[in-house]
N, C-alpha and C positions, 0 to 999 in steps of 0.2 A: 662290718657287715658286708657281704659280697653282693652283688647287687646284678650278679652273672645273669641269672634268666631275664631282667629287663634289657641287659643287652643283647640279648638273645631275639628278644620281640622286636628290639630295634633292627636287628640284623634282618628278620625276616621282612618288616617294609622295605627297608633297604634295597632290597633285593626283588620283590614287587616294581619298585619305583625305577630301579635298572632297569628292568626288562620293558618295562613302558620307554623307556630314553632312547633317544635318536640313537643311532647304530656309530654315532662317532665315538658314544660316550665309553667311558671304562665299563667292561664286563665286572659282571656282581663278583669274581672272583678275585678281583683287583682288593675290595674291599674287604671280603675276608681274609686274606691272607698278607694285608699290610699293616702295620701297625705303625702307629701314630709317630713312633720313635722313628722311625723307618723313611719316613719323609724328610724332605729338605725346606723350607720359606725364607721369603724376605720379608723382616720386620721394619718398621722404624724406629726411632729412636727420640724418642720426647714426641708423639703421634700429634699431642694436642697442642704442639707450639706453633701458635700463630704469629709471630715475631717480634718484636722491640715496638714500641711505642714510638712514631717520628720523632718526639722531644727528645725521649731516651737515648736513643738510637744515636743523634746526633753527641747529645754528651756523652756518650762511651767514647764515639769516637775522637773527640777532643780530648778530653781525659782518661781512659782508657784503653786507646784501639786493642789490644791483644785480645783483650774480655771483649769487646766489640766482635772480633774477625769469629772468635768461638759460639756466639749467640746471632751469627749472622746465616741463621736457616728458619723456615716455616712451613710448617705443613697444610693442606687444607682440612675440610670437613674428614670427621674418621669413615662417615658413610661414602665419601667421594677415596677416600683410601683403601676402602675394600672393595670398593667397585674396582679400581683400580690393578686388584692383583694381590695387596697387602694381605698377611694371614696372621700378622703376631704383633702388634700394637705396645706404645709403652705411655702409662699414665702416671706422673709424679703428684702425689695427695700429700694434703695439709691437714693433719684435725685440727676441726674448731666445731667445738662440743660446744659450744655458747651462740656460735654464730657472732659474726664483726671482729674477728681479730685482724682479718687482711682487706676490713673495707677500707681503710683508708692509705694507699699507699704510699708510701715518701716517694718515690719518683716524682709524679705531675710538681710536687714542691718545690723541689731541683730542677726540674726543669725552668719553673717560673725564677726561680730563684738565679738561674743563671743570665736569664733575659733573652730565651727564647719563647719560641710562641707555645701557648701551655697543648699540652696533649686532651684528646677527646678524655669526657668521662670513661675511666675505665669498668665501671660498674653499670650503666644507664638502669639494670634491672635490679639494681639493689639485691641481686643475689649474693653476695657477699655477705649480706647480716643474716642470712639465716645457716643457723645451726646443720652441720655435716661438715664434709670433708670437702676439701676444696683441691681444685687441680691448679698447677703453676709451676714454674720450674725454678726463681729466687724472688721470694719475695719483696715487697719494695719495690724492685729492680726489672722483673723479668716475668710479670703478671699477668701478662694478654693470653686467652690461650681460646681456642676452636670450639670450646664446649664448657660450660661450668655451669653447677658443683659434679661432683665426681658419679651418682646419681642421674645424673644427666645424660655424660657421657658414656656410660653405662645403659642407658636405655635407646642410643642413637648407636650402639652392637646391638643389641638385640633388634631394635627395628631392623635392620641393616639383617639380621640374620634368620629372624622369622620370613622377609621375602625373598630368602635365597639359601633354602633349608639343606639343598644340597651340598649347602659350601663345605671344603676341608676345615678341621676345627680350626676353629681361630684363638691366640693365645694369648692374654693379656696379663703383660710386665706390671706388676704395681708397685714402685718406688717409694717408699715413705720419708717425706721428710721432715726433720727434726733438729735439723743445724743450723749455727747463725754464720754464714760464710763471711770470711774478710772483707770488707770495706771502709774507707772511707768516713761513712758516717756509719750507727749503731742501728742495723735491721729490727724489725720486728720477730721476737723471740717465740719461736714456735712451739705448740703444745705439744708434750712425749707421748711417744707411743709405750704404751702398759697396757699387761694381757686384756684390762677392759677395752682400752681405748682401739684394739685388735678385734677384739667382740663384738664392739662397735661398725665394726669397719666390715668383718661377714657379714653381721646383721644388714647395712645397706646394700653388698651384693646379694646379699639373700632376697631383699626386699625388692630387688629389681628381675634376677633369673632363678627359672623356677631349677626345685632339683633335677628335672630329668632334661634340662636344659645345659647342665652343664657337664665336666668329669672333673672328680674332687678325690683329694685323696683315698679315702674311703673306701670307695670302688677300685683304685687302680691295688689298695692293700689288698681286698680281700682278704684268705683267710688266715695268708701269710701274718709271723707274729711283727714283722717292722715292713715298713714301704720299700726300705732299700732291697730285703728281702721278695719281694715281688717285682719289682724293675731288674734284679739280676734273673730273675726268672721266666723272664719276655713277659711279663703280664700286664704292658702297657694295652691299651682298646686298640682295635682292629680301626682301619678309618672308616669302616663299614658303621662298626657302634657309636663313631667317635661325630660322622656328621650332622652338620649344622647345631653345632655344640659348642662352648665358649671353656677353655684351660685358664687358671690365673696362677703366675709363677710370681715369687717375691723378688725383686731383685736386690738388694741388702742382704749380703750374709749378717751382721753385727746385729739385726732385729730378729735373726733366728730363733737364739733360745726365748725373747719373751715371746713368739707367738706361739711356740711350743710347749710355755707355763698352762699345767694342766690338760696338756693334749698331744702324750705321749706319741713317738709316731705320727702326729698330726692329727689324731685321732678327732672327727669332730670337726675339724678346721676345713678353710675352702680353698685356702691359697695354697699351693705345692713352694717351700721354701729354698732358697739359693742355699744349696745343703753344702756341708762338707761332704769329700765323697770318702765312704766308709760310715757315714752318721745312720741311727736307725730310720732318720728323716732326709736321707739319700737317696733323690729324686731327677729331681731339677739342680743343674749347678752351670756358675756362667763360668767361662774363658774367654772376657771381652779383650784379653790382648794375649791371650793364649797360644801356645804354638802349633802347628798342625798334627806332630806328635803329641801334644799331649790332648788335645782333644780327640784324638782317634782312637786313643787308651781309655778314655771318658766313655765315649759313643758305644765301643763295643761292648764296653760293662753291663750295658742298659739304659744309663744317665740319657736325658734331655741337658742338651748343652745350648746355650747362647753366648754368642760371641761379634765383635764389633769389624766390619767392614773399614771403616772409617771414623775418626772423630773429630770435632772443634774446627771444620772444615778443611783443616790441613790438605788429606789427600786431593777433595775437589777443586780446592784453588791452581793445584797444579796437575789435576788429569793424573794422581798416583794412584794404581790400578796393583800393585804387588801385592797389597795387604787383602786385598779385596780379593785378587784371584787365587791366593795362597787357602785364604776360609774357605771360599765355595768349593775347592776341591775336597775340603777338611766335610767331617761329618757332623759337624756343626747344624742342631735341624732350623738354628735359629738366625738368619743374618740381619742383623741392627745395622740400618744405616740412617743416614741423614736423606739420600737420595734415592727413591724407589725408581723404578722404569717409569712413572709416569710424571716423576720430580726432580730431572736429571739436575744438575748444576748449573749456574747462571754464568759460571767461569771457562776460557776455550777450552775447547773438550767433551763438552760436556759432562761430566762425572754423575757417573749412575752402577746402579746394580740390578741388572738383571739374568733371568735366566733365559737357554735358547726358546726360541717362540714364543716369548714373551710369558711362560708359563706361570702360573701363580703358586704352583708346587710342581716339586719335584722327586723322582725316588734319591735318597739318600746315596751320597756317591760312595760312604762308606760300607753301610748296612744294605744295602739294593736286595730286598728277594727276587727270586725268580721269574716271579709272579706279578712283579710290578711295572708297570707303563708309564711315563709320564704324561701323557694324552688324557685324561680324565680323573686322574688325581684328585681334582676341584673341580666341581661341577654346579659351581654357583649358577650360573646363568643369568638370563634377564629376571629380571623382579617379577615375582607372583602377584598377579591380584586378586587381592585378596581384603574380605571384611575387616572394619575393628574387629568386631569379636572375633575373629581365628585368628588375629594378629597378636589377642591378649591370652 
């Protein structure tokens, strides 16, 4: 179902609310004539990783350093991330349909167990025993994180985006995971994702942002018969339709076809999936170690591509800027990194990724209309105040 005349209505406050803006801002005509694909952001990369446990921390690095030097980043608050500049977030969920599968973590136990001094409770609010999905990056292991349950984090975007309605959309990675990674000792064995447990999982971002709050596949199909078929046909939203709105891309290809059991095209669904490109649910697709050729053959097709700056801190520890400056030239709208402009690296160098004037979006170095500025792009601003109720 195309959903074209509400963004139509949107276009026209849009456009109201320009012409009330200070005369720095992007003319209304910015916003009709760019589209979402068309822009460039910096993402991060595990958004909600607040970092290692002191106890932890110190046995990785007696036992572990490699795994240590790769888990050695942390991000702050997601609302202090988009204040920040950040436009594309990444959140790794756990189901736990029962609630208490990850309350009790074998860490703190190793820790004691080694005869250091044990770690703070990692749960104090016993959020953990309740029922939903839970955010974390290895269980056991690697549990602390900025926001929890997923719910949670999910409603501290939306606050974050109801008092700064003008912002460029914000995109949010959802990771699902489902593996017991190599260790040492035997992890806690996590629950699969199956088309319910997928159901599940819209059903709570439904439960948090309303429809005209977000852009879902749906809308960007229209009346096109496959989504790929609409994406090669520019029919991604303008940023004009697209502001103060929240995108959810999947970042797993391997969990493609089951959320697409029973929702051909994605028909129905809310996440836009890490597609093959060529699939009818050929959208979104990552190139996180991609090469600049070949994400530029991606980019002009239509795809939404994400791709990695940096990973497991390598380049920061020693100020390696090639990989980094190779993507922001690439048309890549998505850059994942560990270090945003306001998170440079703790190592000499500093190690960061930003764009000139510190912008929070940019036009597209590959796709750039003619039409586009990078002066008002994102037009978040200072925070509205504003009541609960308009905030709900």
């Amino acid at each position: 179902m195309s959903i074209t005349p509400t963004w139509r209505r949107g276009v026209a406050v849009a456009t109201v609310l320009a012409l009330a803006a200070p005369a720095c801002a992007a003319a209304a005509s910015d916003d009709d004539s760019v589209r979402i694909n068309e822009i460039q952001m910096i993402g991060t990369h595990n958004s909600y990783h607040a970092g290692l446990t002191p106890g932890v921390a110190t046995l990785l690095q007696q036992k572990a350093p490699v795994v240590f030097a790769g888990l050695d980043y942390q991000h702050p608050d997601l609302a202090a991330q988009l204040s920040s500049g950040v436009r594309q977030v990444e959140l790794d969920i756990y189901a736990d349909a029962a609630g208490g599968r990850y309350a009790q973590p074998k860490g703190p136990l190793l820790v004691t167990a080694a005869g250091l001094p044990a770690d703070p409770d990692p749960d104090p609010q016993n959020l953990m025993l309740k029922p939903g999905f839970k955010v974390m990056h290895i269980q056991d292991i690697d549990y602390v994180s900025n926001c929890q349950p997923f719910v949670a984090c999910l409603a501290r975007i939306r606050a974050w985006s109801k008092a700064h309605p003008r912002h460029a959309p914000i995109f949010i990675l959802i990771e699902t995971k489902q593996d017991v990674p190599k260790a040492p000792i035997p992890l806690t064995e996590p629950e699969k994702f199956t088309p319910a447990v997928f159901d599940a999982l819209d059903a709570e971002i439904r439960s948090v942002f309303k429809p005209n709050e977000m852009i879902v596949p749906d809308q960007v199909r229209g009346h096109f018969t496959t989504l790929e078929a609409a994406v090669k046909a520019k029919r991604w939203p303008t940023l004009g339709q697209a502001r103060g709105k929240v995108v959810f891309l999947m970042d797993q290809r391997a969990v493609g076809p089951v959320y697409l059991d029973g929702h051909p095209s994605l028909k129905g669904r809310v996440i836009f999936t890490n597609a093959e490109p060529g699939q009818p649910d050929a959208a979104f697709t990552e190139q996180n170690d991609g090469t600049p050729d070949a994400i530029d053959t991606l980019v002009r097709q239509g795809y939404l591509v994400r791709t990695r700056t940096d990973s497991d801190t390598k380049e920061a520890r020693t100020n390696d800027t090639s990989r980094r400056d190779l993507v922001m030239a690439s048309g890549a709208q998505f850059l994942s990194t560990d270090y945003p402009p306001a998170e440079p690296a703790k190592w000499p160098g500093g190690y960061a990724v930003r764009f000139a004037g510190a912008a929070p979006v940019r036009c597209n170095p590959v796709l750039r209309p003619v039409r586009c500025r990078d002066e008002g792009l994102d037009q978040a601003g200072p925070p509205l105040k504003q009541s609960a109720a308009a905030a709900r």
